[in-house]
C-alpha positions in Angstrom: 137.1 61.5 101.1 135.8 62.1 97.6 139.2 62.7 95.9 139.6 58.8 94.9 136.4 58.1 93.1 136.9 61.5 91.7 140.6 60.8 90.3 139.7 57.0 89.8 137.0 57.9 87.4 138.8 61.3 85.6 141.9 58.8 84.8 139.6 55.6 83.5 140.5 53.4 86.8 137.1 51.8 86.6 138.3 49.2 88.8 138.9 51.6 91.7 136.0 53.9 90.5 133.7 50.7 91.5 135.6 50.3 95.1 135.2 53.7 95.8 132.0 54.2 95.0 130.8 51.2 96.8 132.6 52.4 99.7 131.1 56.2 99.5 127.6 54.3 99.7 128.2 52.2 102.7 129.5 55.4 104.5 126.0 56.8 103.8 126.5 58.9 100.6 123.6 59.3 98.6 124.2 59.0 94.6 123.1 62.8 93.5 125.5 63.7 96.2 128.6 61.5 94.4 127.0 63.0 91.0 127.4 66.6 92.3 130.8 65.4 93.5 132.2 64.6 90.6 130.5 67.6 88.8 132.3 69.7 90.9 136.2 67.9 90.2 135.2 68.4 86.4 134.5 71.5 87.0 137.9 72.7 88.4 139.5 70.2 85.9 137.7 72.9 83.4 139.3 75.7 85.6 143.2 73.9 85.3 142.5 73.7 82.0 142.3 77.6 81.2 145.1 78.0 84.1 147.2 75.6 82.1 146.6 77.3 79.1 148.0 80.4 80.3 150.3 79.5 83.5 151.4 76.5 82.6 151.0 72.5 84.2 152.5 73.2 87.8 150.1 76.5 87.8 147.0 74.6 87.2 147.7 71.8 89.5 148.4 74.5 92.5 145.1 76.1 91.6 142.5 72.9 91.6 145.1 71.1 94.1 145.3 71.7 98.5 148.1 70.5 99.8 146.8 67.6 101.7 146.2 66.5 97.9 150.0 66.2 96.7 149.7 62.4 96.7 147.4 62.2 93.7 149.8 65.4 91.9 150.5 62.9 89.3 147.1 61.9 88.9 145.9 65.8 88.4 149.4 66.2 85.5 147.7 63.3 83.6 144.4 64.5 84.0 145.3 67.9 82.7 146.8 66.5 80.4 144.3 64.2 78.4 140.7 66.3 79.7 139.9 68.9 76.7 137.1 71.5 77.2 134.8 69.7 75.1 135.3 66.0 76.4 134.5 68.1 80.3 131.6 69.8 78.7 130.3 66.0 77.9 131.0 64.6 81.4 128.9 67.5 82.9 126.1 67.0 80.2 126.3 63.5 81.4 126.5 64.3 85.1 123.2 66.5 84.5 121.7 63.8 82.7 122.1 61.3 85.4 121.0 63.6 88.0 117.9 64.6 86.3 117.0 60.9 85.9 117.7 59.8 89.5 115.3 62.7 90.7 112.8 61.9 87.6 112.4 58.4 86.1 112.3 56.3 89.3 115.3 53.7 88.2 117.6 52.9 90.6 119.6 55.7 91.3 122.5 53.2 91.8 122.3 51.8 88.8 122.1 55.1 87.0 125.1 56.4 89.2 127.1 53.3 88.5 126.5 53.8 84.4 127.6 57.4 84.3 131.0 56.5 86.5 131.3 53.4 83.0 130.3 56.2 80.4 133.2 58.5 82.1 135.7 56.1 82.8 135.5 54.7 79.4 136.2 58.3 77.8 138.9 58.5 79.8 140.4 55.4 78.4 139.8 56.4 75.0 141.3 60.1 75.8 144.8 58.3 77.3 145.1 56.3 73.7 
């Protein structure tokens, strides 16, 4: 299940963001397919975003949320909550970025995987202050 590392790293839980990442790679996940993962939560955080705008918080979380997914409802609120457009435009310019360099430069894709899920968590932390 990609929903942990996802929330983990969109609410600045570096801690868990570490555990679940290390756990997606034992389970044979491959690090563009975590990147494209995680493009695709900030994506519909971008989506919640314009829902909230317009329909309100409970709208937007029923629109990026199934309902298997209701445990981490508080988790998508704050999310919601503290992502702006731009900061999600920079996570996905970031995302790109580190895809780009895993399938061009050579470096450990690991390594490169593991600084992006820093550079995101840490925005997060800074967005929650």
């Amino acid at each position: 299940d990609a929903l942990p590392i996802c929330c983990a790293v969109a609410t600045g839980d570096r801690e868990t963001a570490d555990k679940e990442y290390k756990l997606m790679l034992e389970n044979g996940e491959n690090p563009v397919s975590i990147i494209r993962i995680l493009s695709i939560y900030f994506n519909k955080l971008l989506i919640a975003n314009d829902v909230k705008k317009e329909q309100g918080l409970e709208a937007a979380i029923k629109k990026i949320m199934k309902p298997a997914q209701f445990r981490f409802k508080s988790s998508f609120s704050q999310q919601i909550q503290i992502w702006k457009k731009s900061h999600i435009f920079k996570v996905l310019n970031l995302l790109i970025e580190a895809e780009k360099q895993v399938k061009q430069t050579g470096f450990p894709a690991d390594l490169i995987l593991d600084r992006v899920i820093i550079q995101i968590s840490s925005v997060s932390r800074r967005l929650k202050m």
